[in-house]
C-alpha positions in Angstrom: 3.8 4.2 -15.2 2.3 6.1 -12.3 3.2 9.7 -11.7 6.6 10.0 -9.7 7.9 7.0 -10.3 10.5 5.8 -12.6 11.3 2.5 -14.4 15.3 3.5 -14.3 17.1 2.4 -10.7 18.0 5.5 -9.3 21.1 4.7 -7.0 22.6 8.3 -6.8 20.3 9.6 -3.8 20.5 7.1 -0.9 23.7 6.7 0.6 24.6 5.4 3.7 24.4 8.9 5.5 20.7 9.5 3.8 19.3 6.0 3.1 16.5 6.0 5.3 15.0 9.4 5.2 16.5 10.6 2.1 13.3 13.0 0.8 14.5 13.3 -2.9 11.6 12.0 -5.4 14.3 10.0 -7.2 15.4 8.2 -4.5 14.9 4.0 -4.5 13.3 4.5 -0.8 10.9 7.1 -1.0 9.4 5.6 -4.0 9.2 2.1 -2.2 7.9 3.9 0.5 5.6 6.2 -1.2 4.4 2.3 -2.8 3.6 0.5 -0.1 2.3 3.2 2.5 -0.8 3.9 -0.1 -4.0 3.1 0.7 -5.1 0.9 -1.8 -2.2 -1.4 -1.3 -2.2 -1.4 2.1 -5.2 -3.2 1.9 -4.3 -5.4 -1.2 -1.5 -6.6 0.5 -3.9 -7.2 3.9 -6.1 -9.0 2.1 -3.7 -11.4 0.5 -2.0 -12.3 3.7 -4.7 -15.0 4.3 -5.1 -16.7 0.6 -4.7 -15.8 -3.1 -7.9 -13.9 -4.7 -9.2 -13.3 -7.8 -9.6 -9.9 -9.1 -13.0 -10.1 -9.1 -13.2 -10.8 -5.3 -10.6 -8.2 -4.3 -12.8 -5.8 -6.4 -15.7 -7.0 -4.2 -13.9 -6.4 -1.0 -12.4 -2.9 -0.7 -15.0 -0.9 -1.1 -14.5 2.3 -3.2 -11.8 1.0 -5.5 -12.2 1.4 -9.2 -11.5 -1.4 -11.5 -8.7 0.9 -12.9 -6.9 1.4 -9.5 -7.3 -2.1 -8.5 -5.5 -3.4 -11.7 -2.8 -0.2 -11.2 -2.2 -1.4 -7.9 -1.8 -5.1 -8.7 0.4 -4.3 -11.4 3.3 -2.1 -9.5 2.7 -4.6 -6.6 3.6 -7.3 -9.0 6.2 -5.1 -10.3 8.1 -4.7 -7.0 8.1 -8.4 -6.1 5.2 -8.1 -3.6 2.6 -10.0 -5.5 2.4 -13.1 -7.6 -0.2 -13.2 -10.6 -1.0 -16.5 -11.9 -3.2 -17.1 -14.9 -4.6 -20.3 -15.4 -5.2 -21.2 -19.3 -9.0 -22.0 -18.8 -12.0 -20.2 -20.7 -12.9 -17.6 -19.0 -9.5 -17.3 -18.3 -8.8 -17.1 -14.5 -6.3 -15.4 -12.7 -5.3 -15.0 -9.0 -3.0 -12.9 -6.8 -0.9 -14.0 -3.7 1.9 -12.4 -1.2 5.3 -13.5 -2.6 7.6 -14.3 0.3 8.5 -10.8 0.1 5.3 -9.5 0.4 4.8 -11.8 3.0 7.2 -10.2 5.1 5.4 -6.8 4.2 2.4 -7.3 5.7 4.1 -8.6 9.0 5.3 -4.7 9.4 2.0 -3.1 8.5 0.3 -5.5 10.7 2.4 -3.8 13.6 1.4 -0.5 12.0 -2.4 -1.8 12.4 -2.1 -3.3 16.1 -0.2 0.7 17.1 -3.5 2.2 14.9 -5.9 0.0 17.4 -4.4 0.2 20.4 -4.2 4.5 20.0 -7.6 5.0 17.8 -9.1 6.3 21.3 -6.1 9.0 22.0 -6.5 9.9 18.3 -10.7 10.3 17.8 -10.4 12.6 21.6 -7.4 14.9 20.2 -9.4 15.1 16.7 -12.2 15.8 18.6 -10.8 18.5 20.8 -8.8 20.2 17.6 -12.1 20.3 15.7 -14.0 22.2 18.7 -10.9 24.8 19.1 -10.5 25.2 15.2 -14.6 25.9 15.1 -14.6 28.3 18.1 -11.7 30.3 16.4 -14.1 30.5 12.9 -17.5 31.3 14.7 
């Protein structure tokens, strides 16, 4: 079990008045949140919006994951209902990972997250850009 994150439901934290931004570490939404806004599966669950994979190939793909994260990532993924893991009873034995419908419906929000990324990417590198030069003239 990762760091700051139980196995227990926690259902004392997010009531109606604080479901959505309720910043306690035990509560259901911040941990869901703090789940699926990660990097790693971010692109997991990007990458499985087309087809299923194997672990290999999803190894292959995002570059700079470990074989350790990767198999962390898959299993909490596959923990909250986000990914499916089938293993096929052949030697080597083969396994592949897909979007459950929930996960499915996922990625459709983090898509929109990627499209408002694209469209300000500009906006963001010029503002970087100019806080960079200001916070080097201060230094120097």
């Amino acid at each position: 079990m990762e760091e700051g994150t139980s196995k227990e439901p926690s259902h004392s934290c997010c009531t109606e008045e604080a479901f959505q931004w309720d910043t306690r570490e035990d509560c259901n939404v911040r941990q869901i949140l703090d789940r699926v806004g990660d990097k790693w599966s971010l692109l997991v669950i990007a990458l499985l919006d087309d087809r299923s994979m194997r672990f290999t190939e999803l190894k292959k793909t995002i570059d700079g994951i470990s074989q350790r994260m990767l198999t962390v990532t898959l299993r909490q993924l596959e923990r909250d209902g986000l990914v499916l893991r089938t293993v096929y009873p052949v030697v080597p034995p083969r396994v592949d990972y897909e979007l459950t419908p929930l996960g499915v419906t996922l990625h459709a929000t983090i898509q929109s997250l990627v499209t408002w990324t694209e469209t300000h990417q500009t906006e963001i590198a010029t503002s970087r850009a100019r806080y960079d030069a200001a916070a080097a003239a201060q230094s120097g």
